[in-house]
C-alpha positions as CSV (number, residue, x, y, z in Angstrom):
1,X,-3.5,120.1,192.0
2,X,-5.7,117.8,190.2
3,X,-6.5,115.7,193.2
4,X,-7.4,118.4,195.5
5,X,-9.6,120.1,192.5
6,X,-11.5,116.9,192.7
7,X,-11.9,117.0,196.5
8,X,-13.2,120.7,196.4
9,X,-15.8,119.7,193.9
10,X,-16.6,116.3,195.8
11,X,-17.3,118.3,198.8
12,X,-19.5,121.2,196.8
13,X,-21.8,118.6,194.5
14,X,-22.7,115.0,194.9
15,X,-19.8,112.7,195.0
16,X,-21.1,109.3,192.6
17,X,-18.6,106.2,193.9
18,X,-19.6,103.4,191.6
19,X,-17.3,103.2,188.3
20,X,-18.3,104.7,185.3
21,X,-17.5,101.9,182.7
22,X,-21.1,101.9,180.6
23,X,-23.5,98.7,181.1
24,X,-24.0,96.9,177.9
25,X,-25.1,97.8,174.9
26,X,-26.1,97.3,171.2
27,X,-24.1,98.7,168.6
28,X,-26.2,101.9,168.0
29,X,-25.9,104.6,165.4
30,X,-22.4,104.5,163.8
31,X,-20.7,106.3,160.6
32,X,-23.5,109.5,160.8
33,X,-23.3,111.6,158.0
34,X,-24.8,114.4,156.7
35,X,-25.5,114.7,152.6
36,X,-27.8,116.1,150.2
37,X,-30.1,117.3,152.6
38,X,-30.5,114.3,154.8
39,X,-28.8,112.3,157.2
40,X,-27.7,108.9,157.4
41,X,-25.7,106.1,159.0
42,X,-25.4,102.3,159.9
43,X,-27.9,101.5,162.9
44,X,-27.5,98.2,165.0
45,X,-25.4,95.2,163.4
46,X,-26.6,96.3,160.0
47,X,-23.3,97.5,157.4
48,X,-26.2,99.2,155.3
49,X,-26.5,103.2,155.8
50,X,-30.1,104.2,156.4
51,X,-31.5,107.8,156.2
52,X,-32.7,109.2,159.7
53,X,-35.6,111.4,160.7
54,X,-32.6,113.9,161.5
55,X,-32.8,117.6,160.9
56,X,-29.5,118.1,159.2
57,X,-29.0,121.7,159.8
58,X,-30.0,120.8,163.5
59,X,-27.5,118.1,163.7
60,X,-24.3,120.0,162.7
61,X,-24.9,122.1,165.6
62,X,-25.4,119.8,168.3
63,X,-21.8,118.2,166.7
64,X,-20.0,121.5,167.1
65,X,-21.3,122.0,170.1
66,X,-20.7,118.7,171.5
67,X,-17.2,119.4,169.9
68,X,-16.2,123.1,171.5
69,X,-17.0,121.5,175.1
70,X,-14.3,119.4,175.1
71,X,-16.0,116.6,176.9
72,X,-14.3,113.1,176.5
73,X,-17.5,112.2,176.3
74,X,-20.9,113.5,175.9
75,X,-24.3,113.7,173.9
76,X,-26.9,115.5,172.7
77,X,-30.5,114.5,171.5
78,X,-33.4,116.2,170.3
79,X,-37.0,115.2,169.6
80,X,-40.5,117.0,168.1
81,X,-42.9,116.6,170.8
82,X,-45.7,116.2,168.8
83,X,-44.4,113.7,166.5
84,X,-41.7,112.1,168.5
85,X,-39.5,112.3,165.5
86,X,-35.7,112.6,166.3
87,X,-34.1,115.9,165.5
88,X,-30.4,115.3,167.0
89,X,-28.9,112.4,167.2
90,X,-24.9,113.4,168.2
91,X,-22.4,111.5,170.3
92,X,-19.2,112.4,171.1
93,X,-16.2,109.6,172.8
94,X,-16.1,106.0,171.6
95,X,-19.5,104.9,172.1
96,X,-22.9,106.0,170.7
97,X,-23.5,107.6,174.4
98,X,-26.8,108.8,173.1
99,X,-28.4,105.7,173.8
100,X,-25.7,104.1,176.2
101,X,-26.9,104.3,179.9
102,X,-23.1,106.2,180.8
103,X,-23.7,108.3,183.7
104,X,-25.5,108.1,187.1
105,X,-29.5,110.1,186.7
106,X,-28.0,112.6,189.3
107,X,-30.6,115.1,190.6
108,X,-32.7,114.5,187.2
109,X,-34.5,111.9,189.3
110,X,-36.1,114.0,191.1
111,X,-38.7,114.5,188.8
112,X,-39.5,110.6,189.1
113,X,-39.7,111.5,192.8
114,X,-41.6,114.2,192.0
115,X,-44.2,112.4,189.9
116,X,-44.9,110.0,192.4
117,X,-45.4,112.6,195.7
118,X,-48.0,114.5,192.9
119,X,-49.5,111.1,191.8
120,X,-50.2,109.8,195.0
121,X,-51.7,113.1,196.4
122,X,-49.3,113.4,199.1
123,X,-48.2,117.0,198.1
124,X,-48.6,119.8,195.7
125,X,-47.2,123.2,194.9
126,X,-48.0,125.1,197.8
127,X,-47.3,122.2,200.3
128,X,-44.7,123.8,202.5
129,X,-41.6,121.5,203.6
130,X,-39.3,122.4,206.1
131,X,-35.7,120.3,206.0
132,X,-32.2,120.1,207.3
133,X,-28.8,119.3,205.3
134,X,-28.6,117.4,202.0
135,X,-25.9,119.7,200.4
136,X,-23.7,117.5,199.4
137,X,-25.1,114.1,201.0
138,X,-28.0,112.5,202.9
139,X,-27.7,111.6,206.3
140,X,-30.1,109.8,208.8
141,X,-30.9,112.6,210.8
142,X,-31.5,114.9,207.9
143,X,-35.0,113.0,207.6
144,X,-35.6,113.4,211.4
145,X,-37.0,116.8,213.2
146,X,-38.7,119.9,212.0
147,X,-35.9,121.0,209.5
148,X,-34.5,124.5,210.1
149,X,-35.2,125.9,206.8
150,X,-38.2,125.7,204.8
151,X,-40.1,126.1,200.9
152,X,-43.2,125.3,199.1
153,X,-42.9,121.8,197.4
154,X,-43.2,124.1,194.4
155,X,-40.1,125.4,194.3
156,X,-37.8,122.6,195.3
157,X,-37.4,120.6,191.6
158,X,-36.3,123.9,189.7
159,X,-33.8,125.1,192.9
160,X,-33.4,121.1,193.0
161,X,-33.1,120.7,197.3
162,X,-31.9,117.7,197.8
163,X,-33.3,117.5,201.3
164,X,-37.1,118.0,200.2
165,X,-37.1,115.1,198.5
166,X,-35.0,112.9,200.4
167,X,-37.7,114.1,203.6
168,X,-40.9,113.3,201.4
169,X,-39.8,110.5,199.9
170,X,-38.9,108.2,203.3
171,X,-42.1,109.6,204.6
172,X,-44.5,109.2,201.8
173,X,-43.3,107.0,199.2
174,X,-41.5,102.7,198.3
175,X,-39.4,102.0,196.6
176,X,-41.8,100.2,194.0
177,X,-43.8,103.7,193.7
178,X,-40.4,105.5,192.6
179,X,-39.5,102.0,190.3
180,X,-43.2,102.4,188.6
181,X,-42.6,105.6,188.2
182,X,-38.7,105.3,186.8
183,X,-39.9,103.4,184.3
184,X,-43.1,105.1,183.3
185,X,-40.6,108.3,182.0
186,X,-37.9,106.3,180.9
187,X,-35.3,106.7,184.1
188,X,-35.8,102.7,184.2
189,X,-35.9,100.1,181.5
190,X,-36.2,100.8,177.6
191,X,-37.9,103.5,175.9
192,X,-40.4,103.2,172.9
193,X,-38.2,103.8,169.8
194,X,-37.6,102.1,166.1
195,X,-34.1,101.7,166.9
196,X,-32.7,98.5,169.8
197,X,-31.2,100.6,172.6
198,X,-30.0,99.7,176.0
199,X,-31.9,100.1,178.9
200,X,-31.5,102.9,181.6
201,X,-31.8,101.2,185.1
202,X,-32.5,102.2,188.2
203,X,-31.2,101.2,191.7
204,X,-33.6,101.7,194.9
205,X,-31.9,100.2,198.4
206,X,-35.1,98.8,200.6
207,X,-33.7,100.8,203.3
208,X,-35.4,104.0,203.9
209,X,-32.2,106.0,203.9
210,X,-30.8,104.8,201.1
211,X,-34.6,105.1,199.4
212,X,-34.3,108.6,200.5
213,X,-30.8,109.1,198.9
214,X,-32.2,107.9,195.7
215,X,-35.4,110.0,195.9
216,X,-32.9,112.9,195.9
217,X,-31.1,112.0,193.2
218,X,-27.8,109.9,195.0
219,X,-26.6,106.9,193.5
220,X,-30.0,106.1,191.7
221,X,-28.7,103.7,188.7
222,X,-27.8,104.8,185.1
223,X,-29.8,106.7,182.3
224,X,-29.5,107.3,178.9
225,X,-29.7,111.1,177.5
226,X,-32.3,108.9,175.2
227,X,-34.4,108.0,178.4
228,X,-34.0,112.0,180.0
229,X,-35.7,113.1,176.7
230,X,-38.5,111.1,177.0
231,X,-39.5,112.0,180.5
232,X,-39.3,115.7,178.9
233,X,-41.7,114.6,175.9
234,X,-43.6,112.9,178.0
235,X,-44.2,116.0,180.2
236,X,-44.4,118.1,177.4
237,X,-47.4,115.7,176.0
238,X,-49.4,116.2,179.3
239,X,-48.4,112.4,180.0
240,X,-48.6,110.5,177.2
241,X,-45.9,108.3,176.5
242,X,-45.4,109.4,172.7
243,X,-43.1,106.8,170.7
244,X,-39.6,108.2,169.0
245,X,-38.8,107.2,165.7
246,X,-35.5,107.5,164.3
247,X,-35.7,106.0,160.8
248,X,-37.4,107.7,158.0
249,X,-39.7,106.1,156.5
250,X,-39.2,105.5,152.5
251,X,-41.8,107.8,151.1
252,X,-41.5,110.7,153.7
253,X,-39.0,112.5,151.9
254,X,-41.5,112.7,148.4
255,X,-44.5,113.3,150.9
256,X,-42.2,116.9,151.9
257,X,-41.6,115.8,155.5
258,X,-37.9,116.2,155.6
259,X,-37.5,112.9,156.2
260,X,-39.5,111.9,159.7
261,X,-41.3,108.9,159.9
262,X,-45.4,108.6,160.0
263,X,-46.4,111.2,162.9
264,X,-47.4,109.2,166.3
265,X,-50.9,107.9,166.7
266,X,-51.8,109.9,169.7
267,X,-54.1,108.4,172.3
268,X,-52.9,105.4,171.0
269,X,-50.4,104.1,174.2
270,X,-50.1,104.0,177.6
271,X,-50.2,107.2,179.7
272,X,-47.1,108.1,181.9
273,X,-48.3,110.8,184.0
274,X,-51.9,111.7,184.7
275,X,-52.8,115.1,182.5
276,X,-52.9,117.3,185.9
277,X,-49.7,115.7,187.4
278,X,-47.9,116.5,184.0
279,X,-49.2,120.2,183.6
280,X,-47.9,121.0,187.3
281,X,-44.6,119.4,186.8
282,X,-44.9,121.9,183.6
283,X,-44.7,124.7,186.1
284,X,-42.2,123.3,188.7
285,X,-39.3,123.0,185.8
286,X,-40.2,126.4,184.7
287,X,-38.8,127.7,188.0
288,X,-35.0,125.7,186.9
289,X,-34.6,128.6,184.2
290,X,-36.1,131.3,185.8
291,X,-34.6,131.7,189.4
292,X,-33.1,128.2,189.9
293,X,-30.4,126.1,189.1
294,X,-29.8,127.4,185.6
295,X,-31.0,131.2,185.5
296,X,-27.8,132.0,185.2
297,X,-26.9,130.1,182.7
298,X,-30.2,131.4,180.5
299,X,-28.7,135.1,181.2
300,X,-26.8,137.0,178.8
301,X,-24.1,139.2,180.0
302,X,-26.3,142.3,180.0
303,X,-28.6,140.3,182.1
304,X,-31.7,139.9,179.7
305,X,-32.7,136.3,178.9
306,X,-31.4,134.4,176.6
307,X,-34.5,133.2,174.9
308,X,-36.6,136.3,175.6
309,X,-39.6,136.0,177.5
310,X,-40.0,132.4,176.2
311,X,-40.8,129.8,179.2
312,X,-38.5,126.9,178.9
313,X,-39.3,124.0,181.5
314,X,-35.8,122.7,182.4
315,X,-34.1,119.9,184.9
316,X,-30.1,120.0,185.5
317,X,-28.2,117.3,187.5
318,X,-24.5,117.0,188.6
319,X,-22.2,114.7,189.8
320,X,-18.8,114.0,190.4
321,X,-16.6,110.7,190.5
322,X,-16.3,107.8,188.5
323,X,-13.2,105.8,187.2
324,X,-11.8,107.5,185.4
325,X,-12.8,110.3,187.5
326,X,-15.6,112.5,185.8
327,X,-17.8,115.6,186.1
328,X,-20.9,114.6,184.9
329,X,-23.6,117.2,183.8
330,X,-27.2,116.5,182.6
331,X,-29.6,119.6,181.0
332,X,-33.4,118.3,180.2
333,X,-35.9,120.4,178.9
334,X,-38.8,121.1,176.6
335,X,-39.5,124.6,174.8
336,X,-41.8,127.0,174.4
337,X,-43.1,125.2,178.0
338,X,-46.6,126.5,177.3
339,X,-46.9,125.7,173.6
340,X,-43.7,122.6,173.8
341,X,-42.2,121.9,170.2
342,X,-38.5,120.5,171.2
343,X,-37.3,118.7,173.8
344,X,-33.4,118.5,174.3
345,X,-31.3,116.4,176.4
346,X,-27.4,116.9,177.2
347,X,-25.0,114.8,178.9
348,X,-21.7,116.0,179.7
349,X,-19.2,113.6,181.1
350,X,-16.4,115.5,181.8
351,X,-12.0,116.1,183.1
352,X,-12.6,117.1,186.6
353,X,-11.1,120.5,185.1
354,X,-14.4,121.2,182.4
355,X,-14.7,124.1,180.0
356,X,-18.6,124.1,180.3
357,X,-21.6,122.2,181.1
358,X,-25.0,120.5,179.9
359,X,-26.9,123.5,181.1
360,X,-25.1,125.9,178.7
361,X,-25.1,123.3,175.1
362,X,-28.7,123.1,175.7
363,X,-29.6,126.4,175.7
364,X,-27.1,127.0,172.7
365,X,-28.8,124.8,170.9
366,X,-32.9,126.0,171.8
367,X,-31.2,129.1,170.9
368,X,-30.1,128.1,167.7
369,X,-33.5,126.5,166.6
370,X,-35.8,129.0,167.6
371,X,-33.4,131.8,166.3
372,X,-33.8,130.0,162.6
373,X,-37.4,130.0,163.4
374,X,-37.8,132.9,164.3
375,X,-35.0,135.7,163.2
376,X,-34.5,138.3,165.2
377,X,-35.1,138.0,169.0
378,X,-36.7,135.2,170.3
379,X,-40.0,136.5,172.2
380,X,-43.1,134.1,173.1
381,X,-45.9,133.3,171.1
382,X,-49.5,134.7,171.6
């Protein structure tokens, strides 16, 4: 029953065949506790707890989420936008899979893919794109003909269609734009943080299939939830690569910071995303939580949203395989899109039989921190 669960779900989603035993990395953040007010734990090969930029009430409920989805193993992490400062740090399995480059990037690399096509000038929202295929692969002649069904460029990240991007990318892009552009948003290499992490990595075949397989989000290397946050903060910032920080520094807590570290000399590094490239990607993940891949999941029963009429810019990925075999589910976003204050990123690697995915924790959790905000229904600010 098992195996032929797996097949069904292998023949509906993208099937990933490379094992799923994580790359190398350093120790990370071990023995997190929360205390007084503040949280802390050993980071790296130190035995010495240290407090964390944290939000303690924050981080309780990324663990009890992470702990009602029954994932062998998952994460959660949670940044200020503005600052960069680390809100949720939780990790569920042996490893601290926050930072741990565990699952394939799945259909989140289409918004490297994306980037680049906007970057270069090759399309833009209303471009229309006709295509053929792509549900659950990418075969050579889905990149050849007209295409028998068609959309605006616009739409294709939030309804994430494979074959859009698989088409653009073999006629537009290389496979060093989609590498520069991997590790401009963290999809490829390390990210800037006060903590060592491992590096998300990314795999590009000089082939123009397999280029175009990777463009659509198939078999395109390993990322870290870490490194799917910071592509969303770096959206969220209009493109500038804004620094996490993890560790609180000693006088923050007197200073009435709740801990965080110094706030982010903006300006100060090196851009990701040109302004205008970042604000229409803005719009393009708006669509995921409004009519695409996760409007459902940002419905209530009675069919109102889940946040209210607050815009959430969102990117969901899935994929199935793995040794052991796993169901792996990503949700990235930023919130309020129009006036961003957190970006969230979920990993779900889970039983091919799953209780829920990525998309659902991360709205429980936006949820949760805009409902302490803000009691009473969430609605968007004017």
């Amino acid at each position: 029953m098992r195996s032929r669960l797996f097949l069904a779900l292998a023949a509906a989603l993208s099937v990933w065949v490379a094992p799923a035993t994580a790359s190398p990395a350093p120790p990370g953040v071990r023995h997190l506790h929360v205390a007084g007010g503040a949280v802390h734990a050993t980071v790296g090969a130190s035995s010495k707890p240290v407090r964390l930029t944290l939000d303690p009430e924050l981080q309780r409920a990324a663990e009890r989420l992470l702990a009602r989805s029954g994932a062998p193993e998952g994460a959660i992490v949670a940044s200020d936008v503005r600052t960069g400062r680390i809100l949720v740090w939780a990790s569920r399995g042996a490893r601290d899979y926050v930072a741990t480059p565990l699952a394939p990037s799945a259909s989140l690399f289409k918004i490297v893919t994306a980037a680049a096509l906007l970057e270069g000038g090759k399309v833009n929202v209303a471009t229309p794109v006709c295509y053929t295929g792509g549900e659950s692969a990418i075969r050579a002649r889905d990149l050849e003909g007209r295409g028998d069904t068609c959309t605006v460029f616009g739409e294709a990240l939030g309804r994430s269609i494979n074959g859009v991007f698989a088409r653009l990318a073999s006629q537009h892009l290389t496979a060093a734009d989609l590498r520069r552009k991997a590790m401009d948003l963290g999809f490829d290499g390390e990210v800037p943080i006060d903590v060592a992490v491992a590096p998300s990595t990314t795999e590009i075949p000089a082939d123009a299939l397999g280029r175009a397989r990777t463009a659509a989000g198939f078999w395109s290397g390993r990322l870290s939830p870490l490194g799917a946050l910071f592509a969303m903060q770096t959206i969220a910032n209009d493109g500038e690569r804004v620094p996490f920080s993890l560790l609180a520094s000693p006088g923050a807590a007197a200073r009435g910071r709740d801990g965080a570290g110094p706030l982010a000399e903006r300006g100060a590094g090196r851009r990701g995303l040109r302004p205008d490239v970042a604000r229409t990607l803005r719009s393009m993940l708006e669509v995921t939580t409004r009519r695409g891949t996760c409007a459902k999941a940002f419905r209530k029963p009675d069919g109102t949203r889940a946040l209210g009429a607050m815009p959430v810019a969102a990117k969901t990925g899935t994929l199935v395989g793995g040794r052991p075999s796993r169901m792996f589910s990503w949700f990235a976003s930023f919130a309020p899109s129009d006036r961003p204050e957190i970006a969230v990123s979920v990993m779900l690697a889970n039983d091919i039989a799953w209780r829920t995915k990525a998309n659902l924790v991360g709205r429980e959790l936006l949820e949760i921190y805009f409902g302490r905000k803000r009691p009473g229904p969430v609605a968007r600010r004017r």
